[in-house]
N, C-alpha and C positions, 0 to 999 in steps of 0.2 A: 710394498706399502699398500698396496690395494688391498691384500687381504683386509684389511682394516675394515672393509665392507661386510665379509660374512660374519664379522662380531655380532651386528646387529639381524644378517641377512636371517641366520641358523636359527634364534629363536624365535624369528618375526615365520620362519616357514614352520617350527615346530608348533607355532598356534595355530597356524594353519590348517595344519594336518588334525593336531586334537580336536579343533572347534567342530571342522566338517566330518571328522571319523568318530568323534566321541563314542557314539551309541555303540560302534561297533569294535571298538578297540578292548580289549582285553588291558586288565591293570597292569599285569607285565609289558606288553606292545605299548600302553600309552607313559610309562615309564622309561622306557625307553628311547622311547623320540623325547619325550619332556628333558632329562636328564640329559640325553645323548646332545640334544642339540647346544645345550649348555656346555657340554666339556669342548664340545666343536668350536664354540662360541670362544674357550678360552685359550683354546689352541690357537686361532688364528688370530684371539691379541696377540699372546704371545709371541709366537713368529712375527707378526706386525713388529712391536714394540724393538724386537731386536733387532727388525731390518732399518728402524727409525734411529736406533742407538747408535747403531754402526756405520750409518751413509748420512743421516739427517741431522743429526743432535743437536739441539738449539734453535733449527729452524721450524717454519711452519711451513705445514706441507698442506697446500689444497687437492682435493679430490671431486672436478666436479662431476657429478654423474648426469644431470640434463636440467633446463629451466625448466624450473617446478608449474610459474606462472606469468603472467605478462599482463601489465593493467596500467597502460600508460608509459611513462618512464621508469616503472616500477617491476625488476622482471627478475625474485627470488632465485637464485641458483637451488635447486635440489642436491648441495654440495656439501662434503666434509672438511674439516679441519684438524692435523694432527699436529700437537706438541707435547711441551712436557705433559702440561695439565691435564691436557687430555689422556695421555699414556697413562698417566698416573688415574687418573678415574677409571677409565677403560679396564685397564687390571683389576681395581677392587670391585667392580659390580661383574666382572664376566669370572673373575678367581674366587669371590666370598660367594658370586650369586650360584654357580657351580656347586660348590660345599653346602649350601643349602636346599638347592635342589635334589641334590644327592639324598641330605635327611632327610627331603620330605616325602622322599618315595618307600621309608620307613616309616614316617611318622603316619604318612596320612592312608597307608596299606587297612583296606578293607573301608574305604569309607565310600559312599555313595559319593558319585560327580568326583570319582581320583582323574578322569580324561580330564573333567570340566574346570578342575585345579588348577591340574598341569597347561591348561591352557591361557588360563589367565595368569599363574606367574611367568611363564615366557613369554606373554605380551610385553609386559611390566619390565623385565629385563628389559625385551626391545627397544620399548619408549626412552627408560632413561640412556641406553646407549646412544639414541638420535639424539636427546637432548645436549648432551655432553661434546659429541662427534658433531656437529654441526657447526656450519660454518656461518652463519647467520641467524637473526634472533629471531625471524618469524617459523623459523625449520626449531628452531631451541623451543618456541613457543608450542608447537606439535607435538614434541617428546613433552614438554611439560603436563599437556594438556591428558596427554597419553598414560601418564602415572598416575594422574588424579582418576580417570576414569577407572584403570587398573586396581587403584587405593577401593573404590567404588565397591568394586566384583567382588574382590579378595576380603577387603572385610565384612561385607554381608554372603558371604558364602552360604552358611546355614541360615539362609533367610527365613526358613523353616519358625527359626525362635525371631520373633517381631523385637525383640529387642536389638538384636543382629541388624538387622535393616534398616532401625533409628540411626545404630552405632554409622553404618554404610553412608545415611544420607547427611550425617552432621560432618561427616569427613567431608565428603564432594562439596558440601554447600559452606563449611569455613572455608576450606583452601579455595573455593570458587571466587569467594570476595577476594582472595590475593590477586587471584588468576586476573580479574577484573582491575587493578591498582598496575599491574604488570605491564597491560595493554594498552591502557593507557598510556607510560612510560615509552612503550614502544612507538605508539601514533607521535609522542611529545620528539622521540630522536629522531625519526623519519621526517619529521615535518623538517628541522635542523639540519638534517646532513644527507634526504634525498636516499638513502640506503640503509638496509636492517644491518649488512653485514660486518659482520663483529670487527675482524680485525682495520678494517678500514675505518669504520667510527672512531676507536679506541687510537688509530694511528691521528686523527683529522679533530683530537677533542681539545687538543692545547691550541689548535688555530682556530674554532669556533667557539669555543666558551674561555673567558675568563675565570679566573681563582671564583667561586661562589655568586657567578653567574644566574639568576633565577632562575632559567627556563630550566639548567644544570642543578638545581638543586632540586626541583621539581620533579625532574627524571630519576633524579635519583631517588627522590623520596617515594615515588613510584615503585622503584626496582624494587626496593627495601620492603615496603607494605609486600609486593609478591613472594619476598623471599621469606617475609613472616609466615603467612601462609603455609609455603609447604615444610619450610624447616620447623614448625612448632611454633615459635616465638609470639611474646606475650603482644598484640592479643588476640593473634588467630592460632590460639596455643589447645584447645578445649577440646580439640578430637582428638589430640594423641592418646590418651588416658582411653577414648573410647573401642579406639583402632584396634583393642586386645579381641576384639570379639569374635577375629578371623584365627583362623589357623593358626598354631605357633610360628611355624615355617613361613608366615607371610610377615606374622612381627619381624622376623629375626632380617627377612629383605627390605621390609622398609624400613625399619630403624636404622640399619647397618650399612646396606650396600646402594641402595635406591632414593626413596621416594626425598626422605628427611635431609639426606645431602644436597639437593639442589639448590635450593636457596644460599648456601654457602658459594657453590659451586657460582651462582651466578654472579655474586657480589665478588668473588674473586676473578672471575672471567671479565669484570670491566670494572677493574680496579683505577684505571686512570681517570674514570668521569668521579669515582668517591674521591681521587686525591685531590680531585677541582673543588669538592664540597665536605670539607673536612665537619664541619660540622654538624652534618648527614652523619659522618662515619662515626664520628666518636656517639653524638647523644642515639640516632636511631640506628647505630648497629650493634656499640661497643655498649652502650648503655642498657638498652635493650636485653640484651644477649645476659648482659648481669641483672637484671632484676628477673629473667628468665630461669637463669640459672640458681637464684635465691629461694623463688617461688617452685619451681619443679624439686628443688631440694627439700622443704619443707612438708611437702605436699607428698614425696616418697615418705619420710615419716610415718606415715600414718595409715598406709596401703598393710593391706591384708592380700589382698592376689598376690603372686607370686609374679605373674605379668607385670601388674601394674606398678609397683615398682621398679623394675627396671622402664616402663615406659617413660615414668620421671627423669631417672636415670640418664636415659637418651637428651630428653627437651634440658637437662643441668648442661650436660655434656656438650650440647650444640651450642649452651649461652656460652661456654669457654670459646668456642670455633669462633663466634660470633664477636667476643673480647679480641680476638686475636686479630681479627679482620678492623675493628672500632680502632685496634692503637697500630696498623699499618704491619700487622703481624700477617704478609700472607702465605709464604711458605712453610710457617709455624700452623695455620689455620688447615691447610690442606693435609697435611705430617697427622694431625690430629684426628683429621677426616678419616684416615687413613687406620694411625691405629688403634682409633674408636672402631671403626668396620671390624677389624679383628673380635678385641674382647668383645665388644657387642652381640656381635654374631655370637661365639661361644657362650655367651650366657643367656640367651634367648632359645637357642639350642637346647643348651644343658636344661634350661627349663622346659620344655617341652618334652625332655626325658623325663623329668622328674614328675609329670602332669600325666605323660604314660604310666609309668612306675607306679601311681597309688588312683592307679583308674579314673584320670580325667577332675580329680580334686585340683584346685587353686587355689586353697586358702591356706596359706604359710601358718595360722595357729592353729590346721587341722592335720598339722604335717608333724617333724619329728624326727630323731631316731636313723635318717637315713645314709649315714656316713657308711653304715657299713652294711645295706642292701646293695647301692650303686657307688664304690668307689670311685667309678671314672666320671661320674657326672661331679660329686663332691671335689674329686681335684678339680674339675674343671670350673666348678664356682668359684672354690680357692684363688687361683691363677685368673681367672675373669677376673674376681672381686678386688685382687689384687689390683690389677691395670686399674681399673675405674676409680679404685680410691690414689693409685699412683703410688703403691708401695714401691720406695727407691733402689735402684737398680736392676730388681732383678725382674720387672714387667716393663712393658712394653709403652702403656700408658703413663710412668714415670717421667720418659724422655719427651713426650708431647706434653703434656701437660704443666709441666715444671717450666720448658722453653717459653713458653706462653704465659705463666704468670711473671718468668724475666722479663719478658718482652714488652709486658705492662709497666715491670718496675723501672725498666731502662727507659722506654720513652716518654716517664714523667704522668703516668696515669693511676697516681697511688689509689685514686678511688676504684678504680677496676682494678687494680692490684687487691686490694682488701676484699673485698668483692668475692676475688676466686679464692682469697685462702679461707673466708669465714664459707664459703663452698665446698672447699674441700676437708671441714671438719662435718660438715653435715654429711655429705658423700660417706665420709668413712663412718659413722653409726650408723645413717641406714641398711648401708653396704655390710657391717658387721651384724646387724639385728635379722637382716634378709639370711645371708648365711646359717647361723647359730638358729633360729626357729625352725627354718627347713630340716638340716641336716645332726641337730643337735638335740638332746633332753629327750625326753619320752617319746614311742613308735603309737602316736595316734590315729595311723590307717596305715593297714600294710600294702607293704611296697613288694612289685614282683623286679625279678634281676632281669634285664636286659641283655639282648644277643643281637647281630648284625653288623655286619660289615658297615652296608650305610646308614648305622646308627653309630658308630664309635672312630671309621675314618673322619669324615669331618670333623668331630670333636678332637681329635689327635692332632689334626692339623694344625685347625684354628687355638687349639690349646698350648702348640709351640708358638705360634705366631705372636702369642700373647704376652709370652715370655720378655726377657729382653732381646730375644734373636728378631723376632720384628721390627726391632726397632735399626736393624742395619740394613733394613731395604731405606733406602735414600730415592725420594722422590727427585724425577729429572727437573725440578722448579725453576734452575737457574737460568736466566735469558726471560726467562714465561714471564715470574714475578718479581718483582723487587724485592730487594731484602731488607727487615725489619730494622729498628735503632740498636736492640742486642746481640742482632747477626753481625752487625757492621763493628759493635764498639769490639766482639770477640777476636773478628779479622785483624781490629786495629791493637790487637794486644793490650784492652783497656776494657778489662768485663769483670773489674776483682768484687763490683759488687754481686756478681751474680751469683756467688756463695752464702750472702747476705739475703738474697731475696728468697733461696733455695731451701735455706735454714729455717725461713719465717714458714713458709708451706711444709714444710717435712713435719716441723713441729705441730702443726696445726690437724695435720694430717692422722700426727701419731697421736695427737689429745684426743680427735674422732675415735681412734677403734680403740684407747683408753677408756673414754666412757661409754661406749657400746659394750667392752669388757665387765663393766662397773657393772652396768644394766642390766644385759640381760645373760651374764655368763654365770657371775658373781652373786646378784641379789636376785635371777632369775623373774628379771619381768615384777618383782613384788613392787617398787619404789614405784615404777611406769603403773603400773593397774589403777596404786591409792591414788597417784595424781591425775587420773582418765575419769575417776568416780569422782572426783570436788566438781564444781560447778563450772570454774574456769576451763578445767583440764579434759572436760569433757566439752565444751562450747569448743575449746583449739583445737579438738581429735577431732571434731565430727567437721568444721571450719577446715582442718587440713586433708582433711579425708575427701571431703567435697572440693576439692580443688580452687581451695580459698574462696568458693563464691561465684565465681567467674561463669560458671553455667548461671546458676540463680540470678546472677544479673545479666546475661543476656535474654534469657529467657523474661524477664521483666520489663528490659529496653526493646527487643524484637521480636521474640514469638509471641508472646499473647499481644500487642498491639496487632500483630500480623493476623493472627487468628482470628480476633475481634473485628479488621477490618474484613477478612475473608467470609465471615459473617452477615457481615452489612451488607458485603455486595450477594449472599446466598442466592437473593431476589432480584439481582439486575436492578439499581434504581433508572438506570440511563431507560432500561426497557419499559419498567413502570410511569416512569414521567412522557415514555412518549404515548404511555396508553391512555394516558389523560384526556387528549385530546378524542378518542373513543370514546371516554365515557359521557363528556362533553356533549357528544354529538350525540347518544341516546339518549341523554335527558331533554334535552330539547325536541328531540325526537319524538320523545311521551309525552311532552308537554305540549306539544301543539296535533297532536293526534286526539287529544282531547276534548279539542274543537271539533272534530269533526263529528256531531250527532247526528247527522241527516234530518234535521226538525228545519221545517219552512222558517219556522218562526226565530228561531236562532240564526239563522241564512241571513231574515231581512234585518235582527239589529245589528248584528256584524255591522253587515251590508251599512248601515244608518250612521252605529258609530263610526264607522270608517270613512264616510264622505261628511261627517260632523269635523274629523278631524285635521283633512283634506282644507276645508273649508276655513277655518281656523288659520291653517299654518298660512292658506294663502293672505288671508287677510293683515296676518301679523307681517310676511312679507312685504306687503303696495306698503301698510303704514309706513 
């Protein structure tokens, strides 16, 4: 079990080595430790995992490694924590982060800063590995803290273009306002229970808070506002869209394996303070999560990047995780985590072949025609696009996603049940318009064929995983999390409506890539163009394209008040008000320097008026 260490240790020393050897490392050598210490990274879960499977199963194993810190009664262990959850995260960010780092030592070959890359995403792996493997929330807080900064690097890489480095600092300063909601949260249970460490709070939470206990709802609302933050969710939802500005290979880690799964991860990791505050879970996670998933659906619509659609894609996909978590669904939520990390990856991937293929173009109506320059990438969106719309049976995204909208129907959440199925008709037309424009109709920039090992193993992987063979890895959840109202009625032999709920999404599903068919296969985009040109249809295109607004009003509510204030103070008023007294004092200073002419005669009526006035005040005094 100890190996459970170098998961983290391998690519915390492969930054290492890049950060301080960059200048002299050769692309091949710094490919090497970058990638190398990743498959290291995934060997030693894996060996971990099966020595957990085989001696541990169900338990929770601590791993302390030394007191981090010491400040009163207050003394952090620098310690891990392994169980199912964790096994289960630890594989998909060291097995997908592996497969992406692989491509990206294709993708990103001949680019200036390939050391300076590869060292910032093995941080980023590293971070989320502490985050996950830790055994306390202020150690959870550090890997937290460590993605955001990672998110930082990675997507203003080519800082070069100023718009890059907007994108960079609107990520670190939304998810900063989580990061801040988090912490608080954090100072809120410590003051409560005397200790950050997780499984001890979670064991000690039904003896110090009551059912909807305020200080318990607090905390929790806390958590929640953090986990908005880094998972997308509305309304620190505005940098994902921006995130695309990094590297493809850094999309396809945070979206998938990293950054965007935390916030799920954490709300599942102290499930027992949400079940003390149900109505935390339902309106701000499960609620949430659906008007996230409505608004990111909408908002793909109307994307022209090839990125940014799927960045939609992703923030739809997490409101599902998120429904799943709101109706007490968590081993559906995690399942989901799971084999979203798959397609995900594969379609961020395969997009990023396709961004190769026609020289660094992203605009899907400048594309075309490409089915049959890169077949491997076109199956590969095929079998992606599949999962993510939940084509039945035979992807991977099927089996998660359909659990989770039972899971809503069974525990009496019809409005988050309708919710995901009017979701998963949107999903499937963007999902089919994303396809069909790329790969379909006229070759309007030529596409070159693609060669490489590590440009076609990972897609091969990630491309069965996608399938329905994914979907028989079985997370170890049992013992970790509780099981849902549909998990339990299935156990009890009483699940006949869950045919009933399946039917309502399937259909819904199938009317999506019906009329994505209609649209743009059939009437080729003519029906969609008249209605972009009316007055309305061009107000919704440009409204859905700008991401409902939600920048233009914050930028209304925060930056320019911000700027305007930044303004005012340009000049230090604190500094100017205290120079007042200065100016004060040389005016007076002029003003009685004026007196001084050196004439006799001015001397003696001074001199006069001044004992006239002497003379005066005494006399008004005796009276």
């Amino acid at each position: 079990m100890n190996l459970i260490i170098f998961t983290f240790i391998c690519p915390l020393i492969g930054f290492l080595l890049l950060a301080t050897l960059r200048d002299k490392l050769s692309e091949k050598a710094a490919a090497i430790i970058g990638v190398g210490s990743m498959l290291l990274s995934a060997v030693a879960a894996a060996i971990a995992s099966k020595a957990y499977l085989s001696n541990h199963a169900g338990e929770l194993v601590h791993i302390n490694l030394w007191t981090w810190l010491k400040v009163g009664e207050f003394a952090p262990n620098f310690g891990l924590a392994f169980d199912g959850l964790t096994l289960t995260m630890t594989g998909i960010i060291t097995g997908v982060g592996f497969l992406i780092h692989l491509f990206a030592s294709w993708y990103m070959r001949g680019e200036a800063g390939f050391a300076r890359f590869f060292s910032y995403l093995n941080l980023f792996v590293a971070s989320m590995l502490l985050l996950v493997q830790a055994d306390n929330l202020l150690l959870l807080y550090l890997g937290w803290e460590g993605v955001g900064i990672c998110s930082y690097l990675l997507i203003g890489f080519y800082y070069q273009n100023r718009a890059n480095g907007r994108a960079a600092i609107k990520a670190f300063t939304v998810t900063r306002v989580g990061d801040v909601f988090l912490a608080i949260g954090l100072f809120l249970l410590f003051r409560e229970f005397g200790t950050l460490n997780i499984s001890e709070i979670n064991a000690r939470l039904p003896e110090v808070f009551s059912l909807n206990n305020p200080t318990a709802v607090l905390s929790a609302m806390m958590l929640v506002a953090g986990a908005w933050g880094k998972s997308a969710q509305i309304p620190l939802h505005t940098w994902l869209a921006d995130a695309m500005a990094g590297p493809t290979p850094v999309s396809a880690l945070i979206h998938a394996a990293t950054m965007v799964t935390a916030g799920v991860y954490l709300i599942a990791r102290m499930y027992p303070l949400f079940e003390l505050t149900p109505s935390v879970l339902v309106y701000w996670v499960g609620g949430v999560g659906a008007l996230s998933m409505l608004v990111a659906g909408f908002c793909a619509l109307a994307q022209t990047d090839i990125k940014r659609v799927l960045a939609y894609s992703t923030m739809s996909q997490l409101g599902y995780m998120f429904i799943a978590l709101g109706v007490g669904g968590w081993q559906l939520a995690i399942f989901h985590l799971m084999t979203h990390a798959f397609f995900k990856a594969l379609l961020f991937l395969a997009s990023g072949a396709v961004i190769i293929s026609v020289h660094h173009e992203q605009n899907i109506l400048k594309m075309g025609g490409l089915y049959k320059k890169i077949p491997l990438v076109f199956a590969c969106f095929v079998v992606g696009g599949g999962a993510l719309v939940a084509l039945p049976f035979v992807t991977v995204g099927f089996y998660s996603k359909e659990a989770i909208l039972w899971e809503s129907y069974a525990a009496g959440f019809m409005t988050l049940f309708w919710a995901g199925v009017v979701g998963a008709f949107i999903t499937s037309v963007y999902t089919f318009r994303l396809i069909w424009l790329t790969f379909f109709g006229e070759e309007k920039t030529h596409a070159e064929k693609l060669s490489g090992v590590s440009y076609w193993l990972p897609l091969v992987v990630l491309l069965v995983l996608s399938t329905g063979v994914g979907a028989l890895i079985t997370p170890p959840l049992d013992g970790v999390l509780p099981l849902g109202a549909g998990q339990l009625l299935e156990l009890a032999g009483n699940a006949e409506a869950k045919h009933t709920a399946e039917y309502i999404a399937m259909a819904f599903m199938a009317a999506g890539l019906l009329v994505g068919i209609f649209l743009y296969a059939i009437n080729g985009g003519r029906l969609v163009a008249s209605f972009t040109n009316t007055k309305v249809g061009a107000a919704m295109t440009h409204w859905c394209h700008h991401g409902l607004g939600f920048d233009a009003l914050y930028d209304f509510l925060f930056v320019k008040p911000f700027i305007m204030l930044t303004k005012a103070l340009k000049k230090d008023p604190v500094d100017l008000l205290m120079g007042v007294f200065g100016v004060v004092a040389l005016a007076a200073n002029k003003l009685f320097a004026k007196t001084q002419t050196g004439l006799l005669r001015t001397h003696a009526i001074s001199f006069g008026v001044g004992l006239a006035l002497i003379l005066i005040l005494a006399m008004v005094m005796v009276g």
